[in-house]
C-alpha positions as CSV (number, residue, x, y, z in Angstrom):
1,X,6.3,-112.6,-55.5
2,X,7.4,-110.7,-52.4
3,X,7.6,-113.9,-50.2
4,X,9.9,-114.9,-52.9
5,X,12.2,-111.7,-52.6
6,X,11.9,-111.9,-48.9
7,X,13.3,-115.4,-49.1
8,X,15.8,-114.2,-51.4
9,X,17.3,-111.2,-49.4
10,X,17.2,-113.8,-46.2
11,X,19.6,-115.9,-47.7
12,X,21.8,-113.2,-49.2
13,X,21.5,-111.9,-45.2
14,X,22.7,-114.8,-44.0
15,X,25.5,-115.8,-46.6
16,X,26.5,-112.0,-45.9
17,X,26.5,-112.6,-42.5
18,X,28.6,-116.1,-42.5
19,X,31.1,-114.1,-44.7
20,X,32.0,-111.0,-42.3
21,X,32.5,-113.3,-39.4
22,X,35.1,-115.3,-41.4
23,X,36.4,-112.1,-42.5
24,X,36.8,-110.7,-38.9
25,X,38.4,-114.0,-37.9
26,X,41.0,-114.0,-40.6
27,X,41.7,-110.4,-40.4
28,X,40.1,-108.4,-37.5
29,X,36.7,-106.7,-36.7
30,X,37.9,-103.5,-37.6
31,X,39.8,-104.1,-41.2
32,X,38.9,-103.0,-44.3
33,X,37.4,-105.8,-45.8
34,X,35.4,-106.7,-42.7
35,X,34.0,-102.9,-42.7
36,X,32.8,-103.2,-46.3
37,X,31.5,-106.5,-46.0
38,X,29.8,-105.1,-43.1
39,X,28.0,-102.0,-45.2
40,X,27.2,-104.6,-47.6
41,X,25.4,-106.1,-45.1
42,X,23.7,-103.3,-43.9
43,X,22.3,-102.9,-47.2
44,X,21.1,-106.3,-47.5
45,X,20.1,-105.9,-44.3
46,X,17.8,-101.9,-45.1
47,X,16.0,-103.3,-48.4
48,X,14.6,-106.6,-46.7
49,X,13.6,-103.6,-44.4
50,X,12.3,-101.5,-46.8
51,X,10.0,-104.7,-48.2
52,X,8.8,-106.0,-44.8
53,X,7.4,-102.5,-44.2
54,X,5.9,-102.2,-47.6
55,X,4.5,-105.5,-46.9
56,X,2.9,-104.5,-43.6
57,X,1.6,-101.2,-44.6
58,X,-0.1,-103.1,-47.7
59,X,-1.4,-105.4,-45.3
60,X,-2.9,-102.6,-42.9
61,X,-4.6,-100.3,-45.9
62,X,-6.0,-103.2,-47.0
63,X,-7.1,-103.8,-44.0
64,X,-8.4,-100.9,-43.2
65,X,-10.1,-100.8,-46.6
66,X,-12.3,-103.8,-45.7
67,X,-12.8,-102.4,-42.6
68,X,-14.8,-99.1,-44.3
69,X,-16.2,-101.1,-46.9
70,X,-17.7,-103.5,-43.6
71,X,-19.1,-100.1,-41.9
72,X,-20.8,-98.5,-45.0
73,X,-22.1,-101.2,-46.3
74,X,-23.7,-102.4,-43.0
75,X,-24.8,-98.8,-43.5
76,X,-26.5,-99.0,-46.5
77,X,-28.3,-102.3,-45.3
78,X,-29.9,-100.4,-42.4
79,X,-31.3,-98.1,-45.1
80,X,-32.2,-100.3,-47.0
81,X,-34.6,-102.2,-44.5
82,X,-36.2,-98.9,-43.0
């Protein structure tokens, strides 16, 4: 589902993107349109940041998870053989 989103907010990214340069071409970096295409942007641009992260710190708990569950129970084996 997420690689979906991330796929999703990409595209919106770069359609965003190809839309504030032609804005700034027509009429300036610095107009008003171009500026609030550019927030839009930004925003586009924070909540594929937002999911990346939540994506990596998912990743590194699990991670991390297995990598307890790998220690105790190679703990519990040595007990169990003594």
């Amino acid at each position: 589902m997420r690689q979906g989103q991330i796929e999703y907010l990409m595209n919106r990214i770069t359609t965003k993107r190809e839309e504030m340069i032609l804005e700034a071409t027509i009429s300036g970096y610095t107009s008003a349109e171009t500026l609030r295409i550019s927030q839009e942007l930004d925003e586009l641009i924070n909540d594929y940041q937002r999911l990346v992260d939540i994506r990596y710190q998912t990743t590194f708990q699990q991670f991390i998870k297995q990598t307890i569950l790998f220690f105790c129970g190679s703990k519990y084996k040595l007990y169990n053989i003594r």
